[in-house]
C-alpha positions in Angstrom: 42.0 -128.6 60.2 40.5 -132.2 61.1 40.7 -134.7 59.3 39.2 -137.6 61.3 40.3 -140.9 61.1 36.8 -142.2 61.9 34.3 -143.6 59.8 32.1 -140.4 58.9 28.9 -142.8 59.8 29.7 -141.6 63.7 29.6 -137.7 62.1 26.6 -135.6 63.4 25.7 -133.3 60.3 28.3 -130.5 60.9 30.9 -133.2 61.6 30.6 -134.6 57.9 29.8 -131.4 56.6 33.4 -129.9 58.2 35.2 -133.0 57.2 34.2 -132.5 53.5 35.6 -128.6 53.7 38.4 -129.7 55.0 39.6 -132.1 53.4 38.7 -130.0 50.3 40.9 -127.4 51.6 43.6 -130.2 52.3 43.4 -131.4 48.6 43.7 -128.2 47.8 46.9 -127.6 49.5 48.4 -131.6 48.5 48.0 -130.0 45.0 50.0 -126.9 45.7 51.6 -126.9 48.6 52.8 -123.4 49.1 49.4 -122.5 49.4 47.8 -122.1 53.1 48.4 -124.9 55.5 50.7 -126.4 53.5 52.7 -127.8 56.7 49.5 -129.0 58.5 50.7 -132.2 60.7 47.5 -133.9 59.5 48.9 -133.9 56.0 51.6 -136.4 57.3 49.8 -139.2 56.6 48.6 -138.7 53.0 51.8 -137.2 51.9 53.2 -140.1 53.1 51.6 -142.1 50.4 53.4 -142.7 47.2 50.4 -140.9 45.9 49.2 -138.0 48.2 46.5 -136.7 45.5 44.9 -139.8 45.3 45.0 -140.9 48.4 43.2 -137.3 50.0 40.8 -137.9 46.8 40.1 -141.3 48.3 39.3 -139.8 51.0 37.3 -137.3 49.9 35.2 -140.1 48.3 34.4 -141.8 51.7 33.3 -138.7 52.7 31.0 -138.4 50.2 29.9 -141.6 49.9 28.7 -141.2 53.3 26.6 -137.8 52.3 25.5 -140.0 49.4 23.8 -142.6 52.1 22.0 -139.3 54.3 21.0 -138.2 51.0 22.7 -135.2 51.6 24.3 -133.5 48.2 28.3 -133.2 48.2 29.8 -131.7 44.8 31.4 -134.8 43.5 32.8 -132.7 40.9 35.5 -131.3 43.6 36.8 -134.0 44.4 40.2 -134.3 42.1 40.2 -137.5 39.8 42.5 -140.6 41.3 44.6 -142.5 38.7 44.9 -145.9 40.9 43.7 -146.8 44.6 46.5 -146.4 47.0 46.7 -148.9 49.7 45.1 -148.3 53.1 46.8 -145.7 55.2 47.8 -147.5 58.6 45.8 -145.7 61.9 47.1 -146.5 65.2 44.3 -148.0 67.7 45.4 -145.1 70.1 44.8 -142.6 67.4 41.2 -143.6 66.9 40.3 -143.9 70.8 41.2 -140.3 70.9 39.7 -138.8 67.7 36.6 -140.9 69.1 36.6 -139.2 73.3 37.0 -136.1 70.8 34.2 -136.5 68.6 31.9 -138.2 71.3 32.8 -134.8 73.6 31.4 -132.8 70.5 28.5 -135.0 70.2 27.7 -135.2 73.5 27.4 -131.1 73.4 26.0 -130.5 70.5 24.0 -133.4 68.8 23.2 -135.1 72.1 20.7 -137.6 70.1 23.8 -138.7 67.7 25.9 -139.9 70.4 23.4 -141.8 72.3 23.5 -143.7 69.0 27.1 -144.3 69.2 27.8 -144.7 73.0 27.8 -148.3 73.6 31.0 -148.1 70.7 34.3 -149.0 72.2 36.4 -149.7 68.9 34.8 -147.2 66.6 35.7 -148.7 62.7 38.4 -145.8 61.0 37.5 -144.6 57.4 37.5 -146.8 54.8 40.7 -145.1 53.7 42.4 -146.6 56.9 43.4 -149.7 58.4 43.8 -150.1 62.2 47.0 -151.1 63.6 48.2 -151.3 67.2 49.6 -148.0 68.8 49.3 -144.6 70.2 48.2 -141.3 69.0 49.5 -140.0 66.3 52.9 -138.1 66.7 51.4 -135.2 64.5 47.7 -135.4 67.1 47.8 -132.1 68.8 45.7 -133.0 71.9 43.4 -130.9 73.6 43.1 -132.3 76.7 43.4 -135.8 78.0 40.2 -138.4 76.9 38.6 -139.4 79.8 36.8 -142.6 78.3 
């Protein structure tokens, strides 16, 4: 499961198209979580919230609204209604370098056009969900390698 911390404008098709499954899939599992990957580390964050369910439907909205923009179709309908907005989830600056050399490394494979849009983008902008704060990568981040940008 990803759930990026980047603003889905960077995604190549099957970026935003993943991200809505899964964090479809992680609403899912907020609601009951002795279902599947109830224990995901990616989860931290929303559960964290005083408000888990609204804050992954946030989420889910940013996501979509992004679709919305590409004129692409996302079932609004399966996103779960939010009572209030929750507060911005904080995102380390260390977080989003690496969640970008990750995406960019996809990009660079297999939308080569979409990153050439993105490559001159040192601070990439989080989700609208997120605020940027000073830090590493996240404790729950299971790295793949080490970023080379």
């Amino acid at each position: 499961m990803r759930l990026w911390s980047l603003h889905p404008r960077y995604f190549d098709r099957q970026a935003l198209t993943a991200c809505w499954r899964e964090a479809l899939l992680a609403q899912a599992v907020i609601e009951a979580p002795a279902k599947g990957y109830g224990r995901h580390p990616q989860l931290e964050r929303f559960r964290s919230t005083p408000r888990p369910a609204d804050a992954i439907s946030q989420y889910l909205s940013g996501i979509a609204d992004e679709a919305d923009a590409r004129g692409y179709r996302f079932d609004r309908v399966k996103i779960a209604p939010y009572g209030v907005m929750v507060d911005r989830i904080p995102v380390a600056i260390g977080q989003l370098q690496y969640e970008w050399w990750h995406l960019m490394t996809k990009l660079e494979r297999r939308s080569p056009e979409v990153a050439a849009l993105w490559e001159d983008t040192r601070v990439p902008q989080p989700h609208p969900l997120f605020m940027m704060i000073d830090g590493p990568v996240a404790s729950w981040e299971r790295r793949s390698s080490t970023p080379g940008r």
